[in-house]
Every structure is written in structure tokens, then in C-alpha cells.
MDAnalysis code that builds the backbone (N, CA, C; Angstrom):
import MDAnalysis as mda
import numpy as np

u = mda.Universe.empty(453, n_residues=151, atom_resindex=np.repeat(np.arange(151), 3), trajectory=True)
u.add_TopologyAttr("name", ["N", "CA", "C"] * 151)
u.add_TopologyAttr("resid", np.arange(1, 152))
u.add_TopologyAttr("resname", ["UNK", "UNK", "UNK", "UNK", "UNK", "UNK", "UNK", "UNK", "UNK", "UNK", "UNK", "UNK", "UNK", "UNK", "UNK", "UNK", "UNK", "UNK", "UNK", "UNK", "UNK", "UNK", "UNK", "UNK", "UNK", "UNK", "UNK", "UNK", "UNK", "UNK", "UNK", "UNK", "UNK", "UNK", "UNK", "UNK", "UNK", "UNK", "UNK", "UNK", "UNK", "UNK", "UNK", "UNK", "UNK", "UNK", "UNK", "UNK", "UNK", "UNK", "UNK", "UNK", "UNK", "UNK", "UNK", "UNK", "UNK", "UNK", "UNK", "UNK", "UNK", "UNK", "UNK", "UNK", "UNK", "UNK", "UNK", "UNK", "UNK", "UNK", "UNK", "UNK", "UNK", "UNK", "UNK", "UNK", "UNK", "UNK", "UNK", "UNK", "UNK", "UNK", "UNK", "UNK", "UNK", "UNK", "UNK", "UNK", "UNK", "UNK", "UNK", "UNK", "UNK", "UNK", "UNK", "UNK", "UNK", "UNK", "UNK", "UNK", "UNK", "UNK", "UNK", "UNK", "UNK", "UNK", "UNK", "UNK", "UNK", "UNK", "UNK", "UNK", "UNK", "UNK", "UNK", "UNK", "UNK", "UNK", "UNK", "UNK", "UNK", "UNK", "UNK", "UNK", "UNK", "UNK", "UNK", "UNK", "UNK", "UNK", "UNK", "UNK", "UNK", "UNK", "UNK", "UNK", "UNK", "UNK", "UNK", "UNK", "UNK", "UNK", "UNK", "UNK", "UNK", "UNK", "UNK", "UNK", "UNK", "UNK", "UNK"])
u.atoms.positions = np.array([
    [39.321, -15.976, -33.492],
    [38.049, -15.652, -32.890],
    [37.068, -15.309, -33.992],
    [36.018, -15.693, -33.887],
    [34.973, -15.981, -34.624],
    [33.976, -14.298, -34.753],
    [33.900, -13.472, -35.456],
    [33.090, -12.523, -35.223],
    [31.751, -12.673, -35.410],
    [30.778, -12.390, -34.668],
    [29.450, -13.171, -34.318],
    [28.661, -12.026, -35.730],
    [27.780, -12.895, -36.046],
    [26.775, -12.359, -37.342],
    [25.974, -11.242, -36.749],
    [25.343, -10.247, -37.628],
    [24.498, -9.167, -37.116],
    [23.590, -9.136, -37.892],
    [22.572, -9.049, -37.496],
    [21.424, -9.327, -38.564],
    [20.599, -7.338, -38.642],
    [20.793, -7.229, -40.274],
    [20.077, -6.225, -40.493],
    [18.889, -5.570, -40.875],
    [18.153, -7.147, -40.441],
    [16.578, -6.614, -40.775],
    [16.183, -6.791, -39.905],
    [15.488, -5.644, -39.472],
    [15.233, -5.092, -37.719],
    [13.826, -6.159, -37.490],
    [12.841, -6.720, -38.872],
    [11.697, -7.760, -38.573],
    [12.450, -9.140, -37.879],
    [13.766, -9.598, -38.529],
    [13.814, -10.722, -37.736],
    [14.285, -10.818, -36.856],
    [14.419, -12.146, -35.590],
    [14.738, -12.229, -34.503],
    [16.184, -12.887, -34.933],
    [17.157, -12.736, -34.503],
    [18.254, -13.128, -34.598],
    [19.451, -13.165, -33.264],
    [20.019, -14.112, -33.330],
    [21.324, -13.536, -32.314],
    [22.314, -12.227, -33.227],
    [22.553, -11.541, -31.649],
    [23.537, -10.409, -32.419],
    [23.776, -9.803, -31.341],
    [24.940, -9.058, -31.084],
    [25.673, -8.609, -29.563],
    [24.725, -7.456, -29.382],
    [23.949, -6.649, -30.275],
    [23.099, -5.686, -29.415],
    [22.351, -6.139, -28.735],
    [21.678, -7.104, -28.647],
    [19.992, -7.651, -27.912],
    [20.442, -7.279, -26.537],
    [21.279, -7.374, -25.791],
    [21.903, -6.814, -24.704],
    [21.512, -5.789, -24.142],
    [22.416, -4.654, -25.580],
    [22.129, -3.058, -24.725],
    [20.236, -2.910, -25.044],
    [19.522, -3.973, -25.863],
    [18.361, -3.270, -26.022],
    [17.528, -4.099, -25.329],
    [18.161, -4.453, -24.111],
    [17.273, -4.882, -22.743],
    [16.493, -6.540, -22.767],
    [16.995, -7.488, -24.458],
    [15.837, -7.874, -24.746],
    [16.561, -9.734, -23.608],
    [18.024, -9.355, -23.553],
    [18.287, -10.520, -23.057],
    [18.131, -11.069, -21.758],
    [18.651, -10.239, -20.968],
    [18.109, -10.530, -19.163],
    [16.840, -11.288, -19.012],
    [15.539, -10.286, -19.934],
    [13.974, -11.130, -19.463],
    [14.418, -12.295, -19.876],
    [14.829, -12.378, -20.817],
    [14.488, -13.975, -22.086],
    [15.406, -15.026, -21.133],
    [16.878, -14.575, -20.449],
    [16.940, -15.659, -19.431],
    [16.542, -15.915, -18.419],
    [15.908, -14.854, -17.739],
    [15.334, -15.075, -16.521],
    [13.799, -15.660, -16.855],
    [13.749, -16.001, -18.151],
    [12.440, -17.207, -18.050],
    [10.945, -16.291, -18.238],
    [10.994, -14.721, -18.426],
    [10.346, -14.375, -18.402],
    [10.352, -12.806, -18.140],
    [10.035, -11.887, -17.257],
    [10.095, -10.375, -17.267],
    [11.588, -9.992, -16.423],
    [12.176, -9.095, -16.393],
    [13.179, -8.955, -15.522],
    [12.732, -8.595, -13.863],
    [13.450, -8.461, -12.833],
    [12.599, -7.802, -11.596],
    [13.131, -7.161, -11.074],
    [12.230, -6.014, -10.953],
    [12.790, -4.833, -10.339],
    [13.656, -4.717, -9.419],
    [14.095, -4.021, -8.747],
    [14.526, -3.547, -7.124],
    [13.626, -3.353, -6.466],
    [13.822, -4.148, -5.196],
    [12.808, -3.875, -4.254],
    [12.737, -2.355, -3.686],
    [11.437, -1.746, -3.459],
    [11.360, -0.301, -3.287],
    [12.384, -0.376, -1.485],
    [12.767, 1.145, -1.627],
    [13.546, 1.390, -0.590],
    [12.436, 1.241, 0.930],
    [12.758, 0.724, 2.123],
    [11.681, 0.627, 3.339],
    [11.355, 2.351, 3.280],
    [9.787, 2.361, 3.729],
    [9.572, 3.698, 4.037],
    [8.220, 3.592, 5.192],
    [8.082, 4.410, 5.621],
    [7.340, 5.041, 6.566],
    [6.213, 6.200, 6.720],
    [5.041, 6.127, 6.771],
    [3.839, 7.364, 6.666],
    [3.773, 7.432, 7.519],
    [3.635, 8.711, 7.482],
    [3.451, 9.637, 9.015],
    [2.110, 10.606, 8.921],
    [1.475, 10.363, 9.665],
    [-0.112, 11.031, 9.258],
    [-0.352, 12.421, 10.150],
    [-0.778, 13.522, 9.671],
    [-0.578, 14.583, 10.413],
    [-1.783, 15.346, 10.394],
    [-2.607, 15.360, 11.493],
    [-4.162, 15.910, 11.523],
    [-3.907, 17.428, 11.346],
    [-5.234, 17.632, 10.562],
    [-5.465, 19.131, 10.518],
    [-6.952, 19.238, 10.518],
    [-7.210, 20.095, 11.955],
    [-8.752, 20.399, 12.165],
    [-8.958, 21.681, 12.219],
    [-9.992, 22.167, 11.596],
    [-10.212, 23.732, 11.514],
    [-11.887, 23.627, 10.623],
    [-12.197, 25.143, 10.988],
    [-13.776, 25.077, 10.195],
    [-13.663, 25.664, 8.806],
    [-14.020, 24.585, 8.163],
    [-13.821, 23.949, 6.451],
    [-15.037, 24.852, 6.090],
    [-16.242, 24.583, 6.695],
    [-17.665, 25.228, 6.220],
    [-17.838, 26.288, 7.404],
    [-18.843, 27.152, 6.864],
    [-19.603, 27.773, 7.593],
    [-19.217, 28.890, 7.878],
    [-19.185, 29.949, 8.390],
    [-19.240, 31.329, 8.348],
    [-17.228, 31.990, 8.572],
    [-16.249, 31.173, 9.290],
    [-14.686, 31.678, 9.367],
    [-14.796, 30.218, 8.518],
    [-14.999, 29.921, 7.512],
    [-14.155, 28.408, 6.652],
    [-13.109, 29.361, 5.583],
    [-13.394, 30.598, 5.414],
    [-12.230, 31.280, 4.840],
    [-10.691, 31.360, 5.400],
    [-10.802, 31.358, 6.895],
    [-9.604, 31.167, 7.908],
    [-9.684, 29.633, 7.939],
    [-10.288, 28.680, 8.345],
    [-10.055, 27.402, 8.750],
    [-9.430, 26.488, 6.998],
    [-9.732, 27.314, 5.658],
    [-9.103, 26.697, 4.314],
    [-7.456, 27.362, 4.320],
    [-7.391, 28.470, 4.675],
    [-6.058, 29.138, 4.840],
    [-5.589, 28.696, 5.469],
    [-5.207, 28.101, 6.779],
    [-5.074, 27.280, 7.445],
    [-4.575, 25.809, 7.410],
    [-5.619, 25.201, 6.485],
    [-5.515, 23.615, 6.304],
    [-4.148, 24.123, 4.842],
    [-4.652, 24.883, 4.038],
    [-3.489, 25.182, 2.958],
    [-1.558, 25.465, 3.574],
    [-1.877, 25.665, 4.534],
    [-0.211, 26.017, 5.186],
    [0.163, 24.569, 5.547],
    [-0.776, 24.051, 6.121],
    [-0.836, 22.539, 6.563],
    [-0.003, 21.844, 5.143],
    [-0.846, 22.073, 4.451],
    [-0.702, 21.282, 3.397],
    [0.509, 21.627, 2.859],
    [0.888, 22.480, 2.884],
    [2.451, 23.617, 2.196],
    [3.476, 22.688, 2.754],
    [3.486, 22.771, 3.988],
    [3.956, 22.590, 5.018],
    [4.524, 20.715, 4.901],
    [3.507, 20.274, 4.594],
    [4.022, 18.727, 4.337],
    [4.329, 18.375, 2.766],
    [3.978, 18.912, 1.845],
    [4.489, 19.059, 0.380],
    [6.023, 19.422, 0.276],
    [6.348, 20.389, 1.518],
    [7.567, 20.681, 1.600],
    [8.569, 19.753, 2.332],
    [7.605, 19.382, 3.214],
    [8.447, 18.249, 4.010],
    [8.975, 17.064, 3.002],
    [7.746, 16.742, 2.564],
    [7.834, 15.086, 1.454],
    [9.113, 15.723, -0.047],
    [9.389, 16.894, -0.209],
    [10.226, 17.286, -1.332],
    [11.637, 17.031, -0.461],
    [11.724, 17.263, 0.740],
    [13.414, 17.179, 1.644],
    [13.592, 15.960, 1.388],
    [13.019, 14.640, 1.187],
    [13.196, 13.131, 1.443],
    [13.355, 13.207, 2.843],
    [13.089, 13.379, 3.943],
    [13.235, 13.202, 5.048],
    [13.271, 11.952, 5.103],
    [14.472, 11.235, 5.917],
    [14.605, 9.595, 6.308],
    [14.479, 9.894, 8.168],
    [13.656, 8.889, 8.702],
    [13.155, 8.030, 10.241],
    [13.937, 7.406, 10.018],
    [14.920, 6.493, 11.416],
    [15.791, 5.487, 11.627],
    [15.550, 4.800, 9.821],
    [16.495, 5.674, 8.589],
    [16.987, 5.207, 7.821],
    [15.803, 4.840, 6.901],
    [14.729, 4.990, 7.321],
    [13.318, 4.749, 5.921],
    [12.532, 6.166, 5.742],
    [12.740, 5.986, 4.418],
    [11.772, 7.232, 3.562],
    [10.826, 7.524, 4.194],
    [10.687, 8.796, 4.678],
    [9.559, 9.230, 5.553],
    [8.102, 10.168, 4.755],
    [7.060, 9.748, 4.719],
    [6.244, 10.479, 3.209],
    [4.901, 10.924, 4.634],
    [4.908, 12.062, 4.413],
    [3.926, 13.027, 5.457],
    [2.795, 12.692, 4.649],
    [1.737, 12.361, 5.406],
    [0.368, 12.868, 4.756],
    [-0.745, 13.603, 5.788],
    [-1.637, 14.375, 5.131],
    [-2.327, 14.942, 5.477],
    [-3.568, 14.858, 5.821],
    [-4.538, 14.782, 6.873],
    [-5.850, 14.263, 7.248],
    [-6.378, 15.290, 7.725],
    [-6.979, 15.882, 7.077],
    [-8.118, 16.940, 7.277],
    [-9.245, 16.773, 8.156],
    [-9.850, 17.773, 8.420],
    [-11.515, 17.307, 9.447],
    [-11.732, 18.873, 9.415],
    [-13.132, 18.967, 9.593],
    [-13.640, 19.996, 9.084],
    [-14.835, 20.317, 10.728],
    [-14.034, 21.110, 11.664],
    [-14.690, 21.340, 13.002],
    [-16.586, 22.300, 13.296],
    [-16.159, 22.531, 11.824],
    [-17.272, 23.305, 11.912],
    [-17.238, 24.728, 12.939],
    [-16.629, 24.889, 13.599],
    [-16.127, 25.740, 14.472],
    [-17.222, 25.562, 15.803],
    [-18.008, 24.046, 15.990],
    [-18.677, 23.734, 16.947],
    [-17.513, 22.994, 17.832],
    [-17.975, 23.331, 19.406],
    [-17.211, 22.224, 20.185],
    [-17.524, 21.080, 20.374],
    [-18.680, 21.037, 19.714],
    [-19.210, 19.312, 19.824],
    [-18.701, 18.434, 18.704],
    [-18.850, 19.419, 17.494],
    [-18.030, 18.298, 16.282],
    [-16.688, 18.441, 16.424],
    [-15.841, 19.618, 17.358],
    [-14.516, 19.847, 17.950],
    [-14.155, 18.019, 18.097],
    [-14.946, 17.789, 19.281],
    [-14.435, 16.424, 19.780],
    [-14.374, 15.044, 19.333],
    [-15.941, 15.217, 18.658],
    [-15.763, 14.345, 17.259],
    [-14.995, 14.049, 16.449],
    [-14.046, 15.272, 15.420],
    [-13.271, 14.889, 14.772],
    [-11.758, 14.574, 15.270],
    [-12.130, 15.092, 16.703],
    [-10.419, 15.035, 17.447],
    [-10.271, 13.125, 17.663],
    [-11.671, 12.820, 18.001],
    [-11.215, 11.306, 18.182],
    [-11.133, 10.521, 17.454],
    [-11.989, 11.034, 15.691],
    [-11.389, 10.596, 14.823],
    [-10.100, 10.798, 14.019],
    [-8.989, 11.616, 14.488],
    [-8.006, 11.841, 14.279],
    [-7.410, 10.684, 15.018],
    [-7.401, 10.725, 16.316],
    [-6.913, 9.733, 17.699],
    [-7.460, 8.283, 16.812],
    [-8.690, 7.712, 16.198],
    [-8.467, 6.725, 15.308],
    [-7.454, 6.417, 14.154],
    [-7.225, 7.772, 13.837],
    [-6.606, 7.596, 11.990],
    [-5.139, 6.881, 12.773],
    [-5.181, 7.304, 13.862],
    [-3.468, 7.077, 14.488],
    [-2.270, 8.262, 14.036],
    [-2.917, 9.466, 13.812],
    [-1.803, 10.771, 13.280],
    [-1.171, 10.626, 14.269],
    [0.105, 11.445, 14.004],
    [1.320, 11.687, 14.979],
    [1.109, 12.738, 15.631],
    [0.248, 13.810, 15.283],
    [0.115, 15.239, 15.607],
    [-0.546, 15.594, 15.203],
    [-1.304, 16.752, 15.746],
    [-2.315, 17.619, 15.005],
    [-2.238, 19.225, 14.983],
    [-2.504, 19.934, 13.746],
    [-2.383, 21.094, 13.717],
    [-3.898, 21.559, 13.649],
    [-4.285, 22.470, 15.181],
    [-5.188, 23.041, 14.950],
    [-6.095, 22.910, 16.351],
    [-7.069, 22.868, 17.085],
    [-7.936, 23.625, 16.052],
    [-7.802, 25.108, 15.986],
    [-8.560, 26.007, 14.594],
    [-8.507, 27.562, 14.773],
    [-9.314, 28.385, 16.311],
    [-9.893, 27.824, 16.559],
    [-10.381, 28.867, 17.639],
    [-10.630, 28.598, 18.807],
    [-10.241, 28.917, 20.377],
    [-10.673, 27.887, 21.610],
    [-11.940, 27.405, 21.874],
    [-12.666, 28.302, 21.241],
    [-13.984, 27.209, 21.443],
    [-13.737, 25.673, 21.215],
    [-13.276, 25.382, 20.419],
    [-13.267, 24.102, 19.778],
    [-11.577, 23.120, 20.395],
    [-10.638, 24.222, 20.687],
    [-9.289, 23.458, 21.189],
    [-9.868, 23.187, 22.121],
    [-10.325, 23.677, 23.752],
    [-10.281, 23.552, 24.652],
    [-11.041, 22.213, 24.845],
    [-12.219, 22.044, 24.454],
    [-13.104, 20.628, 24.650],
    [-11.775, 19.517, 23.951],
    [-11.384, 19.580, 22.669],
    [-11.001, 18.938, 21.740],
    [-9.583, 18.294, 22.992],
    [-8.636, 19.174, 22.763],
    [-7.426, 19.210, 23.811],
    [-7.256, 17.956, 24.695],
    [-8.315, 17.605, 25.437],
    [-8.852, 16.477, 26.515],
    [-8.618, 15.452, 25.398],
    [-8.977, 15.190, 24.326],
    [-8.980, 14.111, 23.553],
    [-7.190, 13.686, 23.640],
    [-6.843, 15.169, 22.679],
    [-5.544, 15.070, 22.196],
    [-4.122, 15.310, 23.044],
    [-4.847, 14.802, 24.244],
    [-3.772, 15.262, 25.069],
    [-2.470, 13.928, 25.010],
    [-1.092, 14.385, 25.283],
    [-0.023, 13.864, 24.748],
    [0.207, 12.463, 26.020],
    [0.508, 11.337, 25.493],
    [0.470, 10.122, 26.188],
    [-1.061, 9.407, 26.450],
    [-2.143, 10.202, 26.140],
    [-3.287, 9.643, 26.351],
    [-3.696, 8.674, 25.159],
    [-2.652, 8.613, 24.158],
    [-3.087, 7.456, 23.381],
    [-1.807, 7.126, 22.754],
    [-2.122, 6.295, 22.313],
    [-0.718, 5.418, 21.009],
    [-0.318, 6.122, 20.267],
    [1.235, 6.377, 19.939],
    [1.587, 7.719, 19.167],
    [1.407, 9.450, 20.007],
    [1.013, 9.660, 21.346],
    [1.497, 10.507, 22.205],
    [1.173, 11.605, 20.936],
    [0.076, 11.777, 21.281],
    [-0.503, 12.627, 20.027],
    [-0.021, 14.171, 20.833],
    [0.179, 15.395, 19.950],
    [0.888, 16.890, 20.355],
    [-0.416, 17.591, 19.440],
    [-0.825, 18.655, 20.164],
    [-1.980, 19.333, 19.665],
    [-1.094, 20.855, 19.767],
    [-1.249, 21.236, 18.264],
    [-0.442, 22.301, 17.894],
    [-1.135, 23.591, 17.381],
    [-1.330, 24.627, 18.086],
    [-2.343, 25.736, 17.675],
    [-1.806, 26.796, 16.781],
    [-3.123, 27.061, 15.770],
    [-2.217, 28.225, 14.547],
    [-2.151, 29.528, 15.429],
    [-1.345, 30.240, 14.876],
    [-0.709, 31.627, 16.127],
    [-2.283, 32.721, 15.853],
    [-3.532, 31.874, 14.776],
    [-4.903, 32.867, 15.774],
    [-5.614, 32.110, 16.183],
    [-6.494, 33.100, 16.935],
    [-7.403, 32.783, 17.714],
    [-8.888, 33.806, 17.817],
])
């Protein structure tokens, strides 16, 4: 058996049994770059959070959206898997102003984004109009309107 040559000047290109471990052979037969693994199937799950962002309680309605946010940072660190695909939470904010008129506004733009659920709103002024929007089976995804424990 023939022991194959090794070339020790790292400028030239040569055959030699390392090119292997140093990744350079796979591309060069596959004609070009190597290819990855296809990413594992996964799944976003969008999760409304409405509360008043501005205006006179936006100190309660940012405390609030921040637990929200805790809350799915923690989720997305478990890897949570849906029927077997990576499940990655995200978060969709809206900012109610603590009016019941922009209440309903942003509730139906939640009911657009297509969230699964919504946390909020902070105060009944704004759930009670809103609620009618988000009520469960009244749209695609059987939206659940979930209130923070104030009021």
C-alpha cells in the first residue's frame, strides 16, 4: 500500500488525507458549496397584548405588556413543540390608549394579525366594548381574551 504524499506548504493546493477533516472536500465534490440541513418544521404563534402604552396609567399598561413579554421569552427558551414543530411565540402589542373607542380598534386589529389570544385589556372600560370583538369562535383561531388580575 502506497502511503499518499502530504504536502507541507500550507500556500499550495495539493492532495493530502487532511483536506477532509478541513471541510475543503465535500464542497469541491458536490460541484460547489456543501448544503445544509433543512431547518426543523416550525410554527408562530402570535399572542396580542393590548393595554395603554401612552397617556396618563401607560406606567401600568408598559408593566403589563413587559410580563407579556417575560412570559413568551420564557415560553420560546422551553422549545415548546405543536403536533411535533418548533413552536416560537411572538408578541403583538397595541397601545389602547385606555379609550374604548381605540379599545375596539386595536382589538380588530389583533382579530387581523390572526393572534391566538390576547392578553389584556388593563381596564373595563376598554375590555368590555373590546370583548364583543374578541369573543371566542367569532373568528378564525377562536381568539380567548385574557384579563391582567387589575382593574
Amino acid at each position: 500500500m502506497k502511503t499518499p504524499k502530504t504536502c507541507t506548504d500550507p500556500a499550495r493546493r495539493c492532495d493530502r488525507p487532511d483536506r477532509l477533516r478541513r471541510g475543503e472536500e465535500p464542497a469541491a465534490k458536490a460541484g460547489g458549496k456543501a448544503e445544509a440541513p433543512p431547518p426543523p418544521p416550525s410554527i408562530e404563534i402570535k399572542i396580542g397584548h393590548v393595554g395603554p402604552l401612552t397617556g396618563g396609567i401607560a406606567h401600568l399598561g408598559k408593566d403589563n405588556e413587559n410580563g407579556a413579554r417575560l412570559a413568551i421569552e420564557e415560553a420560546n427558551a422551553a422549545k415548546i413543540k405543536i403536533d411535533g414543530k418548533d413552536a416560537k411565540f411572538v408578541l403583538v402589542a397595541e397601545d389602547d390608549q385606555a379609550d374604548p373607542k381605540v379599545g375596539t380598534t386595536v382589538a380588530q386589529k389583533l382579530v387581523d394579525a390572526k393572534v391566538a389570544g390576547v392578553v389584556g385589556h388593563l381596564n373595563s372600560g376598554t375590555s368590555i366594548p373590546a370583548s364583543r370583538d374578541l369573543q371566542p369562535g367569532r373568528h378564525p383561531g377562536d381568539l380567548r381574551l385574557g384579563r391582567p388580575t387589575r382593574s
